[in-house]
C-alpha positions in Angstrom: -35.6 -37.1 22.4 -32.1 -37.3 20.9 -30.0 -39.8 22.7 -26.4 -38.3 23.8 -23.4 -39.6 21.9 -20.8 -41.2 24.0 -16.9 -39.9 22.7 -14.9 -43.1 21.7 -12.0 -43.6 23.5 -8.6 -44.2 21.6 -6.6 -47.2 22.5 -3.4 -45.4 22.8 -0.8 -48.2 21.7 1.3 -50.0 24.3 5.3 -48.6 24.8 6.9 -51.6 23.4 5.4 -51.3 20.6 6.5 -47.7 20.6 9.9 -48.2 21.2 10.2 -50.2 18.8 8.9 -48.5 16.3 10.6 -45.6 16.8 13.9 -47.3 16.9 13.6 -49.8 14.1 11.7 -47.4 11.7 14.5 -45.0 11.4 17.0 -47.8 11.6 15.5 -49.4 8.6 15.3 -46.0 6.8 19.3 -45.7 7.2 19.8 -49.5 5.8 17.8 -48.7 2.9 19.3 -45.5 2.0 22.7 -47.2 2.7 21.5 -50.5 0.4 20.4 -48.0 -2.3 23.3 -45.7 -2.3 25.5 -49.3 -2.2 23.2 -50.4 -5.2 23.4 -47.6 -7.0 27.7 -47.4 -6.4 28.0 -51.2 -7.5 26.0 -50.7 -10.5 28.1 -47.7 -11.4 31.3 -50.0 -11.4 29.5 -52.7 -12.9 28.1 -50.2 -16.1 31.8 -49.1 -16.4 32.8 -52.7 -16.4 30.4 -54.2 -18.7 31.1 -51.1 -20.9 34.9 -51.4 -21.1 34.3 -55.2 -21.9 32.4 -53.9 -25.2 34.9 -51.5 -25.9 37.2 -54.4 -26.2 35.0 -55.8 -28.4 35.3 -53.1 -30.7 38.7 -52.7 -30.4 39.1 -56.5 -31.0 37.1 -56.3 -34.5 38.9 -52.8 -36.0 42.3 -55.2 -35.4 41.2 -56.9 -37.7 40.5 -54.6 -40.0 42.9 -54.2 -43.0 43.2 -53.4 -46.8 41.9 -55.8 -49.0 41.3 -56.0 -52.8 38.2 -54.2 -52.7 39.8 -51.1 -50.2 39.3 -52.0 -46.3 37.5 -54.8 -44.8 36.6 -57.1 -42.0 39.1 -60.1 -42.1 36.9 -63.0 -40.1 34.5 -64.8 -41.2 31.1 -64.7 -39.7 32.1 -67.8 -37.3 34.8 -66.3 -36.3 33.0 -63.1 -35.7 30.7 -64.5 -33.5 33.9 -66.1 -31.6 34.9 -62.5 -30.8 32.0 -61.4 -29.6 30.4 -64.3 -28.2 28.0 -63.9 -25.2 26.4 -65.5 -23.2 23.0 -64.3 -22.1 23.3 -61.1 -24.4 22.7 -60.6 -28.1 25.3 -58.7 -29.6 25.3 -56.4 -32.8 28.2 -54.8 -34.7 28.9 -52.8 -37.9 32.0 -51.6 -39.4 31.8 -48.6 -41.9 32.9 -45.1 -43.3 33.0 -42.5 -41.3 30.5 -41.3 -44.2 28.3 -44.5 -43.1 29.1 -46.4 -45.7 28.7 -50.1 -44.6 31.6 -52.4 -44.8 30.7 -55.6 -42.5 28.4 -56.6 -40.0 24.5 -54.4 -39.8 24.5 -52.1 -42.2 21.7 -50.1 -40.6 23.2 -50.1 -36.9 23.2 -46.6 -36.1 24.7 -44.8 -32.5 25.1 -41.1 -31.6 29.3 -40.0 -32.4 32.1 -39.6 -30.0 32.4 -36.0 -29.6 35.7 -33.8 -30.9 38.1 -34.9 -29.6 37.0 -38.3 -28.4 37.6 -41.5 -30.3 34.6 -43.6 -28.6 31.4 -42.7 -27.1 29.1 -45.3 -25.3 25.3 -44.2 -25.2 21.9 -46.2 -25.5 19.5 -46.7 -28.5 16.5 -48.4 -29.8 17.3 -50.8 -32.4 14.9 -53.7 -33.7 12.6 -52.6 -31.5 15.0 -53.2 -28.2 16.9 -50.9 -26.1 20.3 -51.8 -26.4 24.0 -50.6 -24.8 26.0 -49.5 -27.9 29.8 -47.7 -28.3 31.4 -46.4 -31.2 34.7 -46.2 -31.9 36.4 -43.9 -34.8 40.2 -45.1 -36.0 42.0 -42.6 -38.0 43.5 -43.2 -41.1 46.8 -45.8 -40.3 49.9 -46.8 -43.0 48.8 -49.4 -45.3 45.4 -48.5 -44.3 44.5 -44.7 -45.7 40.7 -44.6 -45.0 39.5 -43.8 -41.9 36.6 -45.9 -40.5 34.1 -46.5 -37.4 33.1 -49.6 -35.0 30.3 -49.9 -33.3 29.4 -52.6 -31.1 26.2 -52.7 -29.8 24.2 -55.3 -27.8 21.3 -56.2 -25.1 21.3 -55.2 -21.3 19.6 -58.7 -20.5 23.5 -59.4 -18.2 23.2 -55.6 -17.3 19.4 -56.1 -15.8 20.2 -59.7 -14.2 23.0 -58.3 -12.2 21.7 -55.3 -10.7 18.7 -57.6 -9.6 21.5 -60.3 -7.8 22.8 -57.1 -6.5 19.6 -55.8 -5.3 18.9 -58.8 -3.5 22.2 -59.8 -1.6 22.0 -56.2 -0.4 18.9 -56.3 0.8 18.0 -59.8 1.9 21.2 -59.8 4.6 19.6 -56.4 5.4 16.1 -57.3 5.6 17.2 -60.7 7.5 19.1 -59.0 10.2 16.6 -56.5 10.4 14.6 -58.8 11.6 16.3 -60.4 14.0 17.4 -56.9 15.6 13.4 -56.4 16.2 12.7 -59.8 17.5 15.7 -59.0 20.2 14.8 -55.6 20.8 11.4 -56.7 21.3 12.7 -59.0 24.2 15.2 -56.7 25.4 12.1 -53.8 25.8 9.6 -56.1 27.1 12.2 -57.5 29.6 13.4 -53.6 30.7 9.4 -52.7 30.7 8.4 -55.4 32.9 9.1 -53.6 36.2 6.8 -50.8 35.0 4.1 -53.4 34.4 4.7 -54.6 37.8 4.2 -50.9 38.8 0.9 -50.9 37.3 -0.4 -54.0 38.7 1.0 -53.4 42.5 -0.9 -49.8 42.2 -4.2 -51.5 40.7 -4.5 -54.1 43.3 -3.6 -51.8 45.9 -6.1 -50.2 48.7 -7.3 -46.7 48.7 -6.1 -46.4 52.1 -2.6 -47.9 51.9 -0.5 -45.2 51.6 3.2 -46.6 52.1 5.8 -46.8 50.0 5.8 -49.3 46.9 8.5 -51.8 46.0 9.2 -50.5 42.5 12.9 -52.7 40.8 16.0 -50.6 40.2 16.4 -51.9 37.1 16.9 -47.9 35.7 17.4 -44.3 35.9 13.9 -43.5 34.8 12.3 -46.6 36.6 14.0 -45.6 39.9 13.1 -42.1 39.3 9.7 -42.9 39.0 9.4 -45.0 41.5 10.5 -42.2 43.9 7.8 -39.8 42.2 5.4 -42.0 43.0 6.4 -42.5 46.6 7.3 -38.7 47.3 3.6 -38.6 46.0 2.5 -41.6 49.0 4.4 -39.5 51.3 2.6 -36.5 50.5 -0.7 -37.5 50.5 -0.2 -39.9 53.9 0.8 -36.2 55.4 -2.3 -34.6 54.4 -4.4 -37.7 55.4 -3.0 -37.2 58.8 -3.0 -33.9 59.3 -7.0 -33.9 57.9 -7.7 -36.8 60.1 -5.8 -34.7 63.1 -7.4 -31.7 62.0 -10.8 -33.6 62.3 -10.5 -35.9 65.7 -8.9 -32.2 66.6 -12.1 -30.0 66.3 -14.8 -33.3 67.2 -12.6 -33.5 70.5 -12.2 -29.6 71.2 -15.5 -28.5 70.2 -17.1 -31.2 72.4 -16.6 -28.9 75.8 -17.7 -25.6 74.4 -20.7 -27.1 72.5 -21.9 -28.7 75.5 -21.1 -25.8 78.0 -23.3 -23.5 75.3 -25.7 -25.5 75.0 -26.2 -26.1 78.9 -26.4 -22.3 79.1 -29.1 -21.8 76.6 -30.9 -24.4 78.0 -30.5 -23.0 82.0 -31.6 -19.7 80.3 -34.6 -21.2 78.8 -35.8 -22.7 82.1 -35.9 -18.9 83.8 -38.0 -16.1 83.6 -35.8 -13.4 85.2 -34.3 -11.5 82.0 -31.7 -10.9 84.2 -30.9 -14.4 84.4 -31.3 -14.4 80.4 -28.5 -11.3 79.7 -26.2 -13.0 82.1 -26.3 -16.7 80.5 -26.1 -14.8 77.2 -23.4 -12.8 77.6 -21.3 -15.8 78.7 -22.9 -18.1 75.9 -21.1 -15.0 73.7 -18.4 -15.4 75.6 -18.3 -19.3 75.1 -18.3 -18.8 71.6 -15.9 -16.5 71.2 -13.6 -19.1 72.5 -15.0 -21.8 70.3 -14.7 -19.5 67.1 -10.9 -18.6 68.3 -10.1 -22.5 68.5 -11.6 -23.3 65.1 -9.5 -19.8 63.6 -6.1 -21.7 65.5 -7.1 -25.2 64.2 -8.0 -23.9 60.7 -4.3 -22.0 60.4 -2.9 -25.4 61.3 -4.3 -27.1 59.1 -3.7 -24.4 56.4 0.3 -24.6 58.0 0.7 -28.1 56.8 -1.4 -27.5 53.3 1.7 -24.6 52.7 4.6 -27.2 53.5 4.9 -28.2 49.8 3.4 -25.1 48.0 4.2 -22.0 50.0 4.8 -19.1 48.2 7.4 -16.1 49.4 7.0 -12.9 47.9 9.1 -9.5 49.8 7.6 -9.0 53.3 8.3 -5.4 54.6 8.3 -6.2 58.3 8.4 -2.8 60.0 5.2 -2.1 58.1 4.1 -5.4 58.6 4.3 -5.0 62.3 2.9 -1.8 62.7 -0.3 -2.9 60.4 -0.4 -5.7 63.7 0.3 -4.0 66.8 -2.5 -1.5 65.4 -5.2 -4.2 65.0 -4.3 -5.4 68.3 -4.9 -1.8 70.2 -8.4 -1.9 71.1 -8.7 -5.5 72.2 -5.2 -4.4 74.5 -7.1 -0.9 75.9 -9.9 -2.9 76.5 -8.2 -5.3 78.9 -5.6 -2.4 80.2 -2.7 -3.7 78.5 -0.1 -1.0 76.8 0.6 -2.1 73.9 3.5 -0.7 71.9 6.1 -0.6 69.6 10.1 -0.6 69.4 12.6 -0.5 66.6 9.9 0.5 63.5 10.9 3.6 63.0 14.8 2.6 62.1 14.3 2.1 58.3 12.2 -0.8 56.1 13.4 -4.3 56.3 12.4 -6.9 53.6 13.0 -10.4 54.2 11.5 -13.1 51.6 8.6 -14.2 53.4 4.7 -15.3 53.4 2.8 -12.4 54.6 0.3 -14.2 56.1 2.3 -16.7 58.0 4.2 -13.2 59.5 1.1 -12.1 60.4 -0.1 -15.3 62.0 3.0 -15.7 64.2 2.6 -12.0 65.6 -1.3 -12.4 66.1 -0.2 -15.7 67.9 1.9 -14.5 70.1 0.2 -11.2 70.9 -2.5 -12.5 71.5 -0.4 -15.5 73.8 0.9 -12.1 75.4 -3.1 -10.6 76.1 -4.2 -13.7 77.5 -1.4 -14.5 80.0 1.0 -11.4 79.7 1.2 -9.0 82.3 0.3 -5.3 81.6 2.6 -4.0 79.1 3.5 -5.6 75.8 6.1 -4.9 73.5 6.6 -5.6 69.6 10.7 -5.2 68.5 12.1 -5.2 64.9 15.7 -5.3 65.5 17.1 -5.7 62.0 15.6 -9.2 60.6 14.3 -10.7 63.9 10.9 -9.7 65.3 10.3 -10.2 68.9 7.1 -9.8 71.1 8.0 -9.2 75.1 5.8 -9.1 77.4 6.2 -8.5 81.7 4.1 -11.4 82.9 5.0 -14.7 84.6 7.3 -15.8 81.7 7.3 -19.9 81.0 10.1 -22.1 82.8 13.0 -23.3 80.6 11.5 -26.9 81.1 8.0 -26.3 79.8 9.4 -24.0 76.9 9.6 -27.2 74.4 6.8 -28.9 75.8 4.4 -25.9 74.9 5.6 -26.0 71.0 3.1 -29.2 70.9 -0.4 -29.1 70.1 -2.5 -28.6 73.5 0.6 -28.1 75.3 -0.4 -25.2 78.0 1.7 -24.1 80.5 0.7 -22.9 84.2 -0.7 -19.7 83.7 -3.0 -21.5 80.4 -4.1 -24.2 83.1 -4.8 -21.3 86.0 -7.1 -19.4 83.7 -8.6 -21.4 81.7 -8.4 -20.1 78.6 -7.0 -21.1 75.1 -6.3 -24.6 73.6 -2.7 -24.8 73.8 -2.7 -24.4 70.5 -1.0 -20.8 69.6 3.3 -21.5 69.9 2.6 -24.3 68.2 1.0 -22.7 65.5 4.1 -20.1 66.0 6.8 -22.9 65.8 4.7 -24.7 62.7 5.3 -21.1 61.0 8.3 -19.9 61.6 9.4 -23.8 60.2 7.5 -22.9 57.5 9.4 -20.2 56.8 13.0 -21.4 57.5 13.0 -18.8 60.3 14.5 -19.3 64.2 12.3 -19.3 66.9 13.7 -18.6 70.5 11.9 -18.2 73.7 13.8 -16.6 76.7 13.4 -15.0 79.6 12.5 -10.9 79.5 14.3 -8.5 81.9 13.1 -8.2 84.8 10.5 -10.6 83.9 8.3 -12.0 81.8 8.7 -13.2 77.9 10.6 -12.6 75.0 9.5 -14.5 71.9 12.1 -13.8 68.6 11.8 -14.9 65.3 14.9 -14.2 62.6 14.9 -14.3 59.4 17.5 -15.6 57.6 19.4 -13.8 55.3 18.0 -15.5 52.2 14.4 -15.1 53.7 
């Protein structure tokens, strides 16, 4: 039996640490580039400098240089030689000689590549006794008292050369490295101290109940913390909406359904009890009949409950609402013939209008009200498109301006509901929940000579 392999889970690292990486990484990369390309300018000068000090050198000795009894030769003395070229830390070498190579003073075997035509010195770097050394040579052309021309060439160690470009290494790069580090140690206190709210986020949301849904305390300390913050309570919001409106939705169909469950079950069980099949037809037909209504409530809760779902995602596409309209009115016919009700149609045939609309919402406000109309209408009903608003009118009792707002609420029935029995109160509601829905206007007035006249418009971005 092979045993199953759990996946490791990666610590993800925490956003300081992140933040400052990100900042002091690329930061450091630009000092060093800057030290280095600072370095490297420095020791440019310095080469130049160092260089121009030898070719002083070598000028200093070919002053010195003059006819003697044996042709040309070095006038100083090997003390005073080493006077002139004296330094320090360095060793230095030198040769005077013949353009031919001939030696004349100083290391006979002290060799250099030649200044090129045209140039009377050329500074370049050889191997000699077995050490790398920094050497110029310098040509002089034949002067008056002096008619053979001759070469210097001053040569000597990079030991000075080395030991400053290391001092100049480090003072560029210990002020660098130094401040470097106190930049991270305050940005590390500066990001902790801006992250701290966000940690405070965390916590408040760990601790907090599943059921507490209000809005949390979250510090204004920045854009993105404050924009958060209101994420996170837009979320609250949302979610306390659909907590209500499932709860509502619940207590909604346990208190509803009570009635008609008990009422159907009293019939079945007052069926049960006879013998006359009479008796049985007649308590089934209205058991039928009882859950017809149930099933009708359940369809009216459910679309209400679906209503407040579509507040944050609904989705519009082009609604053609003659078409739409028709498609309803002709659904509707043989539930109207059936009672005697004329149902018909008005402005359809007058061209297609498209509003930007849900076509099921559309669909649920006419159903709604038609079937508002069948219940307590009187005996001819009437669905209008008159360019984007839709209207059903019907020639009943019609509802009194000061019921008209009441009867938007849930379970809200007016007189002719209450008479007869019927319904749940539920369907303007579902009609006014809609046509919010849709940014639409909903109007209720009085039809002529009586009866109802329920509009929706569209508005013109619809």
């Amino acid at each position: 039996m092979s045993e199953e392999v759990l996946p490791v889970t990666r610590v993800a690292p925490s956003l300081t640490r992140r933040v400052l990486r990100n900042v002091l990484v690329p930061l450091a990369l630009t000092w060093m580039a800057g030290a280095v390309i600072a370095l490297v300018i420095a020791n440019y000068f310095s080469e130049q400098a160092f260089d121009r000090g030898m070719l002083d050198d070598a000028y200093a000795l070919s002053a010195n240089v003059q006819a003697g009894e044996r042709g040309i030769e070095l006038m100083l003395t090997p003390r005073e030689v080493a006077t002139v070229l004296f330094d320090q830390t360095d060793k230095v070498y030198f040769s005077v000689q013949r353009l031919d190579g001939t030696p004349i003073s100083g290391n006979s075997d002290l060799k250099a590549p030649l200044p090129g035509e045209g140039s009377r010195y050329r500074f370049s770097d050889i191997d000699y006794d077995g050490q790398v050394l920094r050497a110029v040579v310098l040509d002089h052309d034949a002067e008056p008292g002096l008619h053979v021309p001759y070469r210097v060439i001053v040569a000597q160690t990079t030991l000075s050369r080395a030991a400053l470009v290391q001092r100049l290494l480090f003072y560029a790069m210990a002020p660098q490295v130094l401040l470097l580090a106190l930049l991270a140690v305050w940005l590390w206190h500066g990001i902790r101290r801006d992250l701290r709210p966000l940690g405070e986020l965390q916590r408040a949301l760990d601790i907090r109940d599943v059921r507490d849904l209000s809005p949390v305390t979250v510090a204004q300390t920045s854009k993105e913390l404050q924009r958060l913050g209101d994420a996170v309570n837009a979320l609250f919001d949302r979610l306390r909406y659909s907590v209500r409106a499932q709860r509502e939705f619940v207590g909604n169909v346990a208190h509803e359904l009570r009635t008609p469950l008990a009422g159907i079950r009293a019939l079945a069980e007052y069926g049960l009890a006879q013998h006359d099949t009479g008796v049985w037809r007649e308590q089934l037909a209205r058991v039928s009949e009882r859950q017809a209504r149930a099933s009708h409530l359940i369809d009216q809760l459910l679309a209400l409950a679906l209503a407040d779902e579509a507040r944050s995602d609904l989705q519009r596409t082009p609604v053609q609402l003659d078409m739409l309209a028709e498609q309803t009115v002709l659904r509707h016919l043989a539930r109207a013939d059936a009672r005697g009700v004329d149902l018909g149609a008005r402005g359809l045939d007058e061209g297609g209008v498209t509003v930007l609309a849900n076509e099921a919402l559309v669909e649920g406000i006419l159903d709604n009200l038609i079937d508002n109309a069948l219940r307590y209408g009187g005996r001819t009903i009437t669905v209008e498109l008159a360019g984007r608003t839709l209207s059903v009118i019907d020639d009943g009792p019609g509802i009194p301006i000061e019921a008209q707002r009441d009867l938007m609420q849930r379970w809200a029935q007016g007189p002719a509901g209450q008479k007869l029995g019927q319904g749940a109160g539920l369907g303007l509601s579902i009609v006014a929940r809609y046509a919010e829905l849709l940014g639409a206007e909903l109007r209720l007035e009085a039809a002529e000579p009586t009866g109802l006249r329920v509009s929706v418009t569209f508005g013109d971005d619809a």
